[in-house]
Each structure stands twice: as C-alpha cells, then as structure tokens.
TIROZA-350730 format. One line per 10 residues: their letters; for each residue x negated, y negated, z of C-alpha. Coordinates in pm, whole numbers. Each point is the difference from the previous one (the first is absolute). Example, Ala and Ser with C-alpha at 12.3 -4.5 7.8 and 13.67 -1.06 7.14 Angstrom:
<romars>
as> -1230,450,780  -137,-344,-66
</romars>
This chain:
<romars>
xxxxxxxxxx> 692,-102,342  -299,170,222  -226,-3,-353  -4,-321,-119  -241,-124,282  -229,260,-75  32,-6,-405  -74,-412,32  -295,62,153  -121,272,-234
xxxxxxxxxx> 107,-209,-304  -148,-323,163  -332,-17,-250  186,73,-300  344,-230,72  -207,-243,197  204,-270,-137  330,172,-50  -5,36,419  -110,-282,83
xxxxxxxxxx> 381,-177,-196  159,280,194  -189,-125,336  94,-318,-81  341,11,-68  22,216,316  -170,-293,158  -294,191,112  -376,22,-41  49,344,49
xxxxxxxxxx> 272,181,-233  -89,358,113  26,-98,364  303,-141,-33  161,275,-233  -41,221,301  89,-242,268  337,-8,-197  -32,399,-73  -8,61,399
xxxxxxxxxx> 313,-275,37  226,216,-250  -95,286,215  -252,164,-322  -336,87,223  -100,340,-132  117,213,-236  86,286,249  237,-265,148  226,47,-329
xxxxxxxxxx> -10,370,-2  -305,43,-271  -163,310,104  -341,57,27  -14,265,-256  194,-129,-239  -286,-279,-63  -213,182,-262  331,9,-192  56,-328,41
xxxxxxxxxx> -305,-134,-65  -19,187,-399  327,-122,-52  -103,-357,103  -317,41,-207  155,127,-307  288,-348,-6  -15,-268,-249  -19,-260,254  -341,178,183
xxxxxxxxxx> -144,46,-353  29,-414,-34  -74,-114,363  -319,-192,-12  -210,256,148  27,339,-122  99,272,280  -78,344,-47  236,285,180  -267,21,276
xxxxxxxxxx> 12,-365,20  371,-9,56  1,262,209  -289,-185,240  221,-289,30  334,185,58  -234,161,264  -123,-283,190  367,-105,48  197,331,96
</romars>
C-alpha cells in the first residue's frame, strides 16, 4: 500500500522499536524503504494510480482521522495530518 512508507516514517520516533522488528523481519535496515520498494512491485505507487481522486482527499483524510485504529497509532494524526500524507503520495 502507497501509505505505509510514508506513515513508518512519520511514526518512526514514537514506534522506534515496533519498526525496527518489522525491518527486521523484512530483513532490512530500512522498513519504510522497503515497504515501498514492495508497494512499486505490486504496482501501488500513488494513490491516483488506484483511482483516489484528488478531491476526495479532505474526505478521506476526516474519515481516517476520526478511526479507532488512527486514534491508537503511536503518534497522534490530526485530519490535516492525514490529509498531508495522503498528499505527498497522490
């Protein structure tokens, strides 16, 4: 998935530990690196490349904001946040 690069890197003071057993399982030093090395393999570079459209991203970001799982993720994401990072990768 195009945001899991991005959203390790974001998350990579507060789940410092947490990525670095997901960069070594992967094998990696790197687990954002090579989360998007295998995004771009499956064919997931940007999120206009699966038919998100720009202007649906406000949307998309509140709704992302407003799930259980964002409220819980080791650093807290406002709407703006989500939407910066939804953003970068469209």
């Amino acid at each position: 998935a195009p945001a899991l690069p991005p959203l390790l890197r974001i998350s990579a003071d507060a789940a410092a530990a947490p990525i670095a057993r997901l960069a070594a399982a992967m094998g990696v030093a790197d687990a954002a690196a090579r989360a998007e090395e295998l995004a771009r393999l499956g064919g997931f570079a940007r999120l206009r490349d699966l038919g998100v459209a720009e202007a649906d991203l406000p949307a998309i970001a509140v709704a992302t904001a407003e799930r259980h799982g964002a409220k819980t993720n080791p650093r807290p994401a406002s709407a703006d946040d989500v939407e910066a990072l939804l953003r970068s990768i469209w």
